[in-house]
C-alpha positions in Angstrom: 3.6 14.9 -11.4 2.5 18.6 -12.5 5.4 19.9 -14.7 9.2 18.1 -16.1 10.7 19.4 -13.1 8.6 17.2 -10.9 8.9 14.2 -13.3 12.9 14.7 -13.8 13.2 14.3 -10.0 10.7 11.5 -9.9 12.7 9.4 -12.9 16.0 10.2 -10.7 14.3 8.9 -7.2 13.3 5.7 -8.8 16.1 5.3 -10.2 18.4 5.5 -6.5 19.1 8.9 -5.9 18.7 9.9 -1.7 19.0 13.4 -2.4 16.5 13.1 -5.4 14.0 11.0 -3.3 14.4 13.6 0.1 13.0 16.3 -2.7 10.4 14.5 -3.8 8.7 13.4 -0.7 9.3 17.3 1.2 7.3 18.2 -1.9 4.7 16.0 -1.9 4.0 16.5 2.2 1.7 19.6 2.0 -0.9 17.6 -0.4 -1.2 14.5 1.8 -1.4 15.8 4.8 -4.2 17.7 3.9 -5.3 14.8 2.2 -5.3 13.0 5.6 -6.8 15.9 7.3 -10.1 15.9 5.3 -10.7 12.5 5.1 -9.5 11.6 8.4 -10.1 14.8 10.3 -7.7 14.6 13.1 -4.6 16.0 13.2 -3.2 12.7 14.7 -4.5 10.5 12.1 -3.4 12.8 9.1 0.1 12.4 10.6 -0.2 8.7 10.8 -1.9 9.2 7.1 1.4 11.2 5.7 3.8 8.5 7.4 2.8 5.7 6.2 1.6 7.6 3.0 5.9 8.4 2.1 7.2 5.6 3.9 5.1 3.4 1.3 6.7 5.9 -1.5 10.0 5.9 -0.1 9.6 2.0 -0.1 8.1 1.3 -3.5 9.2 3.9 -5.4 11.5 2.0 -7.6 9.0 -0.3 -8.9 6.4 2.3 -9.8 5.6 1.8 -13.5 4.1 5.5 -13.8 0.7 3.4 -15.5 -1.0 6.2 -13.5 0.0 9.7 -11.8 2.1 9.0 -8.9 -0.8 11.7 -7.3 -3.5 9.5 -7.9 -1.0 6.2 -6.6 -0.3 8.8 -3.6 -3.8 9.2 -2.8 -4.6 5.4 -3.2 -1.8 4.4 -0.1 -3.9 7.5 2.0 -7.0 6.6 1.0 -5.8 2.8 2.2 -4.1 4.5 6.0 -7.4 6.6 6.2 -10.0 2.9 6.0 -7.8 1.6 8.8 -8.5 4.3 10.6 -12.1 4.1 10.1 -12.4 0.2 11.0 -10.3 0.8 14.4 -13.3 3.3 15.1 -10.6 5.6 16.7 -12.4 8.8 14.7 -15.9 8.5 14.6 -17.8 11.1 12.8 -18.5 14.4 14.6 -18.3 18.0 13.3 -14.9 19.6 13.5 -14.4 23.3 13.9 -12.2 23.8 10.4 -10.7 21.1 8.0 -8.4 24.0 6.5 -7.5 27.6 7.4 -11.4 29.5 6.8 -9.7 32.3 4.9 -8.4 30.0 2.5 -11.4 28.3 1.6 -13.3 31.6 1.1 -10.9 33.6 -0.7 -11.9 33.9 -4.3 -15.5 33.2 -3.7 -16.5 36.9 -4.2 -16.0 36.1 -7.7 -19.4 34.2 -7.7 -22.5 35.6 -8.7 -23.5 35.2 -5.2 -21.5 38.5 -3.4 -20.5 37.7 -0.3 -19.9 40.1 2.0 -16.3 42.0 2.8 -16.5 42.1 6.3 -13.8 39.4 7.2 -15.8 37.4 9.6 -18.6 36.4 7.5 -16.0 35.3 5.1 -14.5 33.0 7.9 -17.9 31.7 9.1 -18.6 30.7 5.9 -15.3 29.0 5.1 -16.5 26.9 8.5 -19.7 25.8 7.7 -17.7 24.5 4.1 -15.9 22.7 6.0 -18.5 21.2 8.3 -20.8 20.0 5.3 -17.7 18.4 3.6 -17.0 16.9 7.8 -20.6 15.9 8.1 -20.8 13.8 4.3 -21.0 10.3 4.8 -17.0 8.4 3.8 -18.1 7.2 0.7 -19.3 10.7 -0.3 -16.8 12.8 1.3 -14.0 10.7 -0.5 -15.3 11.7 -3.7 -16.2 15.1 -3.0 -12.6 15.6 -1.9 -10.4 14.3 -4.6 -12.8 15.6 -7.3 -13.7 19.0 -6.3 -11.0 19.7 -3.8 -8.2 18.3 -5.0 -9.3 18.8 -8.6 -8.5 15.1 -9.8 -10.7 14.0 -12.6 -13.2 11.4 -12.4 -11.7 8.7 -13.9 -8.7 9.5 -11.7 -10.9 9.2 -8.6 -12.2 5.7 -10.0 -8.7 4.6 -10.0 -7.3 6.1 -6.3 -11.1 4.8 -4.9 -11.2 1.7 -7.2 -14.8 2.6 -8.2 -16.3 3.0 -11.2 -16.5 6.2 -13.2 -20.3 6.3 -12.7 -20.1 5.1 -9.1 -18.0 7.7 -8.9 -20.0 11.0 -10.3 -23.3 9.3 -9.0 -21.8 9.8 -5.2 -20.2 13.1 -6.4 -24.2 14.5 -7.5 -25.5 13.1 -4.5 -22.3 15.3 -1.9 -22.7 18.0 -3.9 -26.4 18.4 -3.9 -25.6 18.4 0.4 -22.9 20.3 0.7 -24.8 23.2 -1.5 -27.9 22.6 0.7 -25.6 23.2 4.0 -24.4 26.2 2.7 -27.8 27.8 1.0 -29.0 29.7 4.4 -25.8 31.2 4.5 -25.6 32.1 0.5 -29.4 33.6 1.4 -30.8 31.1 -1.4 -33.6 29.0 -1.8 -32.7 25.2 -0.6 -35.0 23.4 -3.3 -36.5 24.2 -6.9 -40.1 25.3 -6.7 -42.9 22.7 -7.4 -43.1 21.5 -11.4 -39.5 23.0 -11.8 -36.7 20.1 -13.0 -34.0 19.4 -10.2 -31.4 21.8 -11.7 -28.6 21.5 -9.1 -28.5 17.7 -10.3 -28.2 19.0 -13.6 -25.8 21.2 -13.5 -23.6 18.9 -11.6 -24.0 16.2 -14.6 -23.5 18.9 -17.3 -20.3 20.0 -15.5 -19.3 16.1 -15.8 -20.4 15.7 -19.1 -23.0 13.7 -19.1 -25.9 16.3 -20.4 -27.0 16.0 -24.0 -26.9 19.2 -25.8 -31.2 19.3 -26.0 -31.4 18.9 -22.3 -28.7 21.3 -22.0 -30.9 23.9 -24.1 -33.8 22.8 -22.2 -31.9 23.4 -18.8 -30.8 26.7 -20.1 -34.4 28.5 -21.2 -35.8 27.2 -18.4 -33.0 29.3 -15.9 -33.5 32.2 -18.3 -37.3 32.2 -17.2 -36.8 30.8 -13.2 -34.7 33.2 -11.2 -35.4 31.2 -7.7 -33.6 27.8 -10.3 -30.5 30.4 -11.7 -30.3 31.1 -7.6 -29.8 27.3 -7.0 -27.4 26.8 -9.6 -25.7 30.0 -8.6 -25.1 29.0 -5.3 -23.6 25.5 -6.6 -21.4 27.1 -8.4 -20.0 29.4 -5.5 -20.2 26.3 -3.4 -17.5 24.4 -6.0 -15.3 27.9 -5.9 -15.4 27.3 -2.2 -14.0 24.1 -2.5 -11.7 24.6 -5.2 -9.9 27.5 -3.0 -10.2 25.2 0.1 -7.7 22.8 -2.0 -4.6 25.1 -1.4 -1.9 23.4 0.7 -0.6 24.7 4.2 2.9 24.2 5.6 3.0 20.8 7.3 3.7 21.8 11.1 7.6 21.8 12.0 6.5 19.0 14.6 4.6 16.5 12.1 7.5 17.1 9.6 10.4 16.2 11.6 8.8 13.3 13.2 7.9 12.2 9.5 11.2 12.7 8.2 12.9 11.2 11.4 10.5 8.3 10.2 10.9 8.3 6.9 15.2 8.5 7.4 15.2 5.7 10.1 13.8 3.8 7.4 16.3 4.5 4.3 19.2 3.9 6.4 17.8 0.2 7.4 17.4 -0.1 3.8 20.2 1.0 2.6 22.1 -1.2 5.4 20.2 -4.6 4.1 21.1 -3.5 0.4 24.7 -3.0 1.4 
């Protein structure tokens, strides 16, 4: 959990307390259903993905060891909903018209060194076509993308909720990236690839913002920039592309609907439980 409030009221859930676990879960609802939303991308199956998603924590709760951040055991049980939901076929991929509100995914990106525009609408647009590259990746990549970027887990805690490896796991994050900033280079008004004899810089950037550049290729990568403004362009717009998707991982109210059929869920099932304990 993100500060000793959150891990006071966690120790006092697992430990039996209704009130305590009621707290918990209402906070924890924003996160997975947007969690749902992107990897399942349909309002239905994001409900269905927050529902079983706190019925499993209202349910096993007690016998979570805390070995790893009740986030990342959080996203594992959506992750889980989310691969049924794919194997039933029920959501096959198609292009969605917005994963999260547009002016939430675009909101800091002015900071960039790619301006965007004021005018509101071109903000929105581009918010959109964010959120149809990240629509458009491929499960495996989109998965990754998500957690890492969006929801700003690390990579090992990605490897853990995904049950991948670290590398298989910043291998497939390159490879979205690289896509997602290609998507989104007509609208940044940038170049889509290096030009010929220049290194792949977007791949390296991506690595060095993992870690795994030495220092000399870093220096190399770094000179070469300094004398290739179409490759400082394409690193540019990868970094406004990660802004994008840092600012597209802030939470929206869970709709009154979806929360009270969720918590109607989620209180049927204490009171059962709490019957068969008594």
């Amino acid at each position: 959990m993100p500060d000793t409030d959150d891990a006071a009221l966690l120790d006092r859930a697992r430990q039996g307390d209704r009130r305590a676990l009621d707290a918990l879960l209402i906070k924890i609802e924003p996160s997975v259903h947007k969690f749902g939303l992107k990897l399942c991308r349909d309002d239905e199956a994001a409900q269905e993905v927050l529902q079983e998603t706190l019925l499993t924590a209202a349910r096993h709760l007690s016998t979570f060891r805390g070995d790893s951040a009740l986030s990342t055991w959080l996203y594992m049980v959506a992750k889980s909903v989310c691969i049924k939901q794919r194997r039933r076929s029920k959501f096959a991929p198609a292009v969605v018209e917005s994963l999260d509100a547009a002016h939430e995914a675009t909101a800091s990106a002015t900071g960039s060194s790619i301006e965007r525009p004021d005018d509101s609408l071109e903000r929105a647009e581009l918010g959109e076509h964010l959120q149809r590259a990240i629509a458009a990746l491929e499960p495996m990549y989109r998965d990754v993308l998500v957690l890492r970027d969006v929801e700003g887990l690390s990579a090992s805690e990605v490897a853990e909720a995904l049950e991948l490896s670290v590398e298989a796991v910043k291998s497939r994050l390159h490879r979205a990236r690289t896509r997602v900033r290609e998507a989104l280079a007509p609208f940044m008004g940038v170049e889509q690839a290096p030009a010929p004899g220049c290194p792949d810089v977007v791949a390296l950037l991506s690595a060095r913002l993992e870690g795994d550049v030495t220092a000399d290729t870093c220096k190399q990568m770094e000179e070469h920039l300094a004398a290739c403004p179409r490759c400082t362009g394409l690193c540019d717009s990868l970094r406004s592309t990660l802004k994008l998707c840092q600012t597209a991982g802030a939470s929206r109210p869970v709709g009154p609907d979806v929360r009270a059929s969720v918590q109607q869920a989620v209180k049927h099932f204490l009171a059962r439980h709490e019957a068969v304990e008594g």
